[in-house]
DSSP file (Angstrom, degrees, kcal/mol; ACC not computed):
  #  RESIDUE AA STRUCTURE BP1 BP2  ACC     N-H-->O    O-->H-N    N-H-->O    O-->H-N    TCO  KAPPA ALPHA  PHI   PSI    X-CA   Y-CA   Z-CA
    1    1 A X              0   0    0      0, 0.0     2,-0.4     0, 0.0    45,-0.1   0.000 360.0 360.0 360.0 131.7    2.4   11.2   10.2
    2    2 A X        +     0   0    0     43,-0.3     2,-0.4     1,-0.0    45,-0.4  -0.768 360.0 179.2 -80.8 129.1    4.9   14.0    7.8
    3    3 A X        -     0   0    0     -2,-0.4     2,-0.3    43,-0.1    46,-0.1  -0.995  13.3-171.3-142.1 149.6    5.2   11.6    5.2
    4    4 A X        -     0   0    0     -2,-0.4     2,-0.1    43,-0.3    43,-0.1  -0.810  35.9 -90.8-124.9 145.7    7.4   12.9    2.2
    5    5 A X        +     0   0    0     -2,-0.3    45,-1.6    44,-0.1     2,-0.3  -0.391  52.9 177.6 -67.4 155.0    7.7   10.9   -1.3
    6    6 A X  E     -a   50   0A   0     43,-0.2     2,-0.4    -2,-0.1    45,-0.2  -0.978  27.1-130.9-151.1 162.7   10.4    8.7   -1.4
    7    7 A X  E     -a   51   0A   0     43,-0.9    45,-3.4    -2,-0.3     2,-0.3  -0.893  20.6-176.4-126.5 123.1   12.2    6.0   -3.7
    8    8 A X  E     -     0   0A   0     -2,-0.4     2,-0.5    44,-0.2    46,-0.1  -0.959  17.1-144.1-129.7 149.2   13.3    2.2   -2.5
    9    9 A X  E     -a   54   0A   0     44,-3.0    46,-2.0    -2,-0.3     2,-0.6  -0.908  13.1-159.5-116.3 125.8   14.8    0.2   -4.5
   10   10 A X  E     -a   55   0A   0     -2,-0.5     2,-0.4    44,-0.2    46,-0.2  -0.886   9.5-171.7-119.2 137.2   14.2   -3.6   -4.5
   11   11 A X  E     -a   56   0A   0     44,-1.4    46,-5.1    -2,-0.6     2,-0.5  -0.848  10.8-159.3-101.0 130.3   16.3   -6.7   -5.7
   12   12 A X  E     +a   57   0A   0     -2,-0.4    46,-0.2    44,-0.2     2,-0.1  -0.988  33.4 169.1-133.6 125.1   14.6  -10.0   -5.7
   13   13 A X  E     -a   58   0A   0     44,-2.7    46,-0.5    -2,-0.5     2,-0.2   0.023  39.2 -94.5-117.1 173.0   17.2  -12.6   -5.7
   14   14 A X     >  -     0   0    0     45,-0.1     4,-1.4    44,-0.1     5,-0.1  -0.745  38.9-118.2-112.9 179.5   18.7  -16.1   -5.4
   15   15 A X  H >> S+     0   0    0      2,-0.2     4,-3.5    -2,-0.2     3,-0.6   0.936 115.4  59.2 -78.5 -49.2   20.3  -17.5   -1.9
   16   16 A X  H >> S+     0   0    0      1,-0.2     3,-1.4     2,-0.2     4,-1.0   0.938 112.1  38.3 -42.4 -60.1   23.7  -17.9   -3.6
   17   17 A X  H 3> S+     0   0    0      1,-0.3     4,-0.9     2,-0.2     3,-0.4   0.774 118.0  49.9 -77.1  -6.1   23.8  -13.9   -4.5
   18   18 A X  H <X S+     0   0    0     -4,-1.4     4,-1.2    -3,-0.6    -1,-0.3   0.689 107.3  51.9 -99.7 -12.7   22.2  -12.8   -1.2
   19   19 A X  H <X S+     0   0    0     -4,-3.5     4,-1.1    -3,-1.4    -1,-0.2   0.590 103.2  58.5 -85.6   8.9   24.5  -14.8    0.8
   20   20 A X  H >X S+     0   0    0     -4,-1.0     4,-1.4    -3,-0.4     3,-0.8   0.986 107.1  50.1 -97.2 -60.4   27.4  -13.2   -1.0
   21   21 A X  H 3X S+     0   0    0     -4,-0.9     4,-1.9     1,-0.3     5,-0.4   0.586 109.1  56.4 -18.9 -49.4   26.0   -9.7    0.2
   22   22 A X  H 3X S+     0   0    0     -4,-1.2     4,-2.1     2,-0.3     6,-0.4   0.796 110.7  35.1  -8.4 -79.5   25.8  -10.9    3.5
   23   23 A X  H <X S+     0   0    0     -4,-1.1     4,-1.6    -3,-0.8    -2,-0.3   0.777 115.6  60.8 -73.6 -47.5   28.8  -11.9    4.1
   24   24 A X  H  < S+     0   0    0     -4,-1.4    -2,-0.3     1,-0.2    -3,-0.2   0.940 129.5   1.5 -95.0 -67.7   30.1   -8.8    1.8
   25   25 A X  H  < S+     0   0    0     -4,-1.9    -1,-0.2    -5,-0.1    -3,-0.2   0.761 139.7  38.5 -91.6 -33.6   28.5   -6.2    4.2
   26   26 A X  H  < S-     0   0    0     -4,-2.1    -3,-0.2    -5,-0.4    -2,-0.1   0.721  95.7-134.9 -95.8 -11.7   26.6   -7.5    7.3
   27   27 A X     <  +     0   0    0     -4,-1.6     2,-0.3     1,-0.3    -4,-0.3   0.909  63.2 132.6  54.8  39.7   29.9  -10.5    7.7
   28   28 A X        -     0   0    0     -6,-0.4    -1,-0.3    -9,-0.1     2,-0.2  -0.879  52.6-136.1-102.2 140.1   27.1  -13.2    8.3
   29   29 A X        +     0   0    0     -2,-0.3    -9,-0.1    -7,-0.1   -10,-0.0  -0.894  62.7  34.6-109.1 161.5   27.6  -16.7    5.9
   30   30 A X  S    S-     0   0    0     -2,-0.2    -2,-0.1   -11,-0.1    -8,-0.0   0.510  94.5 -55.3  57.5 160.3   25.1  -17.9    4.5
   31   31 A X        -     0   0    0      1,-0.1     2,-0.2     2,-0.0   -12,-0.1  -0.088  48.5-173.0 -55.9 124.3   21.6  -17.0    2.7
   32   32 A X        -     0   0    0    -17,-0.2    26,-0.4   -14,-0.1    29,-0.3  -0.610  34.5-108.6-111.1-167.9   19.0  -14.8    4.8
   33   33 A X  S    S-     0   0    0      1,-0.2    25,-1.1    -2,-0.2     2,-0.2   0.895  95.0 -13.7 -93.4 -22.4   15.3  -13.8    4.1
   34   34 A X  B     -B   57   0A   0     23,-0.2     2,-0.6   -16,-0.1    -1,-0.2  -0.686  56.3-159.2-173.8 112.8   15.8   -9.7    3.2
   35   35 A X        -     0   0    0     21,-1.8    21,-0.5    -2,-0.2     2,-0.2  -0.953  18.3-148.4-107.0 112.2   19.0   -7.9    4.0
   36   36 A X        -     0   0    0     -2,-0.6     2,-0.3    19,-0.2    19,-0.2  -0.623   9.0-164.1 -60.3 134.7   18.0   -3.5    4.2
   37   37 A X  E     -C   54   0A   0     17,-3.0    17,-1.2    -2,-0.2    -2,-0.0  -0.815  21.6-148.2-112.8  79.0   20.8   -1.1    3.1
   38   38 A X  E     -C   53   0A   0     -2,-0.3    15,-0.2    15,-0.2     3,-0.1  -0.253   9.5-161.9 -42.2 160.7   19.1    2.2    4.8
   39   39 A X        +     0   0    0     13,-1.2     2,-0.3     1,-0.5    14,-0.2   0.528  67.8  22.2-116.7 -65.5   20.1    5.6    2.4
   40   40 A X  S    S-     0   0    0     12,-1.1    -1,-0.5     8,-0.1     2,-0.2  -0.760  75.5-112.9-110.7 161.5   19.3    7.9    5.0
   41   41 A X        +     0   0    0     -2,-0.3     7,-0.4    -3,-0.1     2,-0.2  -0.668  57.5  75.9 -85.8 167.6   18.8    8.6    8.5
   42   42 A X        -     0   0    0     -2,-0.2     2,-0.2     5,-0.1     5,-0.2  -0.506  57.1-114.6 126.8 159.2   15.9    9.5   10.5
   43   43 A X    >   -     0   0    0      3,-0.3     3,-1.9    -2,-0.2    -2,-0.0  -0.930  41.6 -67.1-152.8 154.8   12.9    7.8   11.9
   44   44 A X  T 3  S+     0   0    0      1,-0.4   -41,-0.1    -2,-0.2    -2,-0.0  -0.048 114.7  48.0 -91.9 156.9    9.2    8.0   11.4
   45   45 A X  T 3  S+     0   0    0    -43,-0.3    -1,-0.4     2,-0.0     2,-0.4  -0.855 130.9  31.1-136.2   1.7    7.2   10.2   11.9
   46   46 A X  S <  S+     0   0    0     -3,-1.9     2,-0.6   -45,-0.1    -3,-0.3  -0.383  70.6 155.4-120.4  74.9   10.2   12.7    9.9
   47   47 A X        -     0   0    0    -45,-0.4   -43,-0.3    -2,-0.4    -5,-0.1  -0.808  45.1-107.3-107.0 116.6   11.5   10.4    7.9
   48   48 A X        -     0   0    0     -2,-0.6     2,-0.1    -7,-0.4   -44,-0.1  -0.112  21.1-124.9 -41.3 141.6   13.3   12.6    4.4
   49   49 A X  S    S+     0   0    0    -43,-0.1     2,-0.3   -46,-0.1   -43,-0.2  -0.338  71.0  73.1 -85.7 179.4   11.9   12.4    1.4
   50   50 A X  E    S-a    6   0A   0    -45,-1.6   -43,-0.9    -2,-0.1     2,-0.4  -0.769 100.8 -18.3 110.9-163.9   14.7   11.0   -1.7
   51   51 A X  E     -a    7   0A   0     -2,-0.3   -43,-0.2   -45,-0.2   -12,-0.1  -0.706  62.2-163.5 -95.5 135.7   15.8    7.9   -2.2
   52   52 A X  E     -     0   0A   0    -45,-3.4   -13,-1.2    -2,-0.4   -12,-1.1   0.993  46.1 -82.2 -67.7 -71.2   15.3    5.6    1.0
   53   53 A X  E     - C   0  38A   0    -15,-0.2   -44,-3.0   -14,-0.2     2,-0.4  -0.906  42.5 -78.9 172.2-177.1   17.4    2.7    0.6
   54   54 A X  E     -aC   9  37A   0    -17,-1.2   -17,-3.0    -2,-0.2     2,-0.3  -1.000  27.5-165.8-132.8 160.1   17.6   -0.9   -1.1
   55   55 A X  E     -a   10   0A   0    -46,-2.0   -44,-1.4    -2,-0.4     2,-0.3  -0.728  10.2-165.8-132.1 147.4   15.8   -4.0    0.2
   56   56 A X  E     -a   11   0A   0    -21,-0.5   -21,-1.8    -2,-0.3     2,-0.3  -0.964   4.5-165.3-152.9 116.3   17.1   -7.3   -1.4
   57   57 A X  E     -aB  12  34A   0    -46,-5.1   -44,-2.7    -2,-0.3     2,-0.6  -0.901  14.4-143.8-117.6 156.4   15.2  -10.3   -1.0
   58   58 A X  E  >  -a   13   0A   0    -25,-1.1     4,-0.8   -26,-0.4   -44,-0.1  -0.867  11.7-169.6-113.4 159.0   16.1  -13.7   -1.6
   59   59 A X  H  > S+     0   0    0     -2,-0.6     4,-2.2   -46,-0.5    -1,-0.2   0.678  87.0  65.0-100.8  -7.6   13.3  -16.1   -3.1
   60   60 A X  H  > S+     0   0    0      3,-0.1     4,-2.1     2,-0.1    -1,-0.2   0.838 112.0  41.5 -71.4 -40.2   14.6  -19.1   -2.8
   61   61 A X  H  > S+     0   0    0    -29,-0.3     4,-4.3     2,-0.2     5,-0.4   0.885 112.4  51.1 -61.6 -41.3   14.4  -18.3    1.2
   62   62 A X  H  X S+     0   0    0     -4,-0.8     4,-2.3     2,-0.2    -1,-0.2   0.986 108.9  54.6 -62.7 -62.0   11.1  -16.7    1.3
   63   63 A X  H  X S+     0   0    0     -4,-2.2     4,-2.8     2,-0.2     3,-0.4   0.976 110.5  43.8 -44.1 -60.0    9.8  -19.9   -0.6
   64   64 A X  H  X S+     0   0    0     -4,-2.1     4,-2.9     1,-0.2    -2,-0.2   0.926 113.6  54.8 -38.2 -54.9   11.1  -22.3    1.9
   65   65 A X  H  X S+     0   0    0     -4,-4.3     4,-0.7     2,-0.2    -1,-0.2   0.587 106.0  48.9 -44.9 -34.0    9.9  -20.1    4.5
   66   66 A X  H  <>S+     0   0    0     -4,-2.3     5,-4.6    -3,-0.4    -1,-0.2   0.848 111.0  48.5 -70.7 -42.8    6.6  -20.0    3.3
   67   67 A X  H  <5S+     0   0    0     -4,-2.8     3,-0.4     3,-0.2    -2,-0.2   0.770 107.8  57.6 -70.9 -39.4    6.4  -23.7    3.0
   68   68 A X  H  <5S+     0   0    0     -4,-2.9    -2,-0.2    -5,-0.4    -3,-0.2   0.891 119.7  28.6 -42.9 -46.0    7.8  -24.1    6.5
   69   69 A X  T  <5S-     0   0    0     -4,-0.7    -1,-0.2     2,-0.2    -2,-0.2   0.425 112.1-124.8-112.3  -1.1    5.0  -22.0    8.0
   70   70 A X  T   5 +     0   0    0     -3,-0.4     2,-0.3     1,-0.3    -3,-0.2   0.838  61.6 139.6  20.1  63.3    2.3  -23.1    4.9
   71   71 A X      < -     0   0    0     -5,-4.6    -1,-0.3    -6,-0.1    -2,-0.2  -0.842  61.8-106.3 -99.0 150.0    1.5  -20.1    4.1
   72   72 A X        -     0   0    0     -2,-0.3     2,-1.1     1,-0.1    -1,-0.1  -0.095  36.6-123.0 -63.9 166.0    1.1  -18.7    0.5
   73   73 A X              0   0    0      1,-0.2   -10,-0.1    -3,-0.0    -1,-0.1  -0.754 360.0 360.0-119.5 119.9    4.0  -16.6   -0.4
   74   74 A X              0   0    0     -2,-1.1    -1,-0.2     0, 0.0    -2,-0.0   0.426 360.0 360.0-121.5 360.0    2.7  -13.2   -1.3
């Protein structure tokens, strides 16, 4: 695999601010589990080095989700 450094940027959240994003950019209501903003294009194996993108999770989801399936949340 060409793999080049790169920078992502993560936000770890509440449901209120990640459904506001949501709605703000994808138009979905309501809270989801991790909304990606890709930076660039391209797909792997030649993926650009730079800044990737940002990932926002929310934790109030992730927790639920976790309990839902009783898994630890790691």
């Amino acid at each position: 695999m060409d793999f080049h450094e790169g920078e992502l940027s993560l936000l770890f959240t509440d449901d209120k601010r990640i459904a506001e994003l949501n709605q703000k950019y994808l138009k979905r209501q309501g809270p989801t589990n991790v909304i990606a903003f890709p930076m660039l294009a391209g797909s792997p194996p030649h993926l650009p080095s730079g800044m990737l993108g940002d990932v926002v999770i929310s934790v109030d989801t992730a927790l639920s989700e976790s309990r839902e399936l009783g898994e630890p949340l790691q």
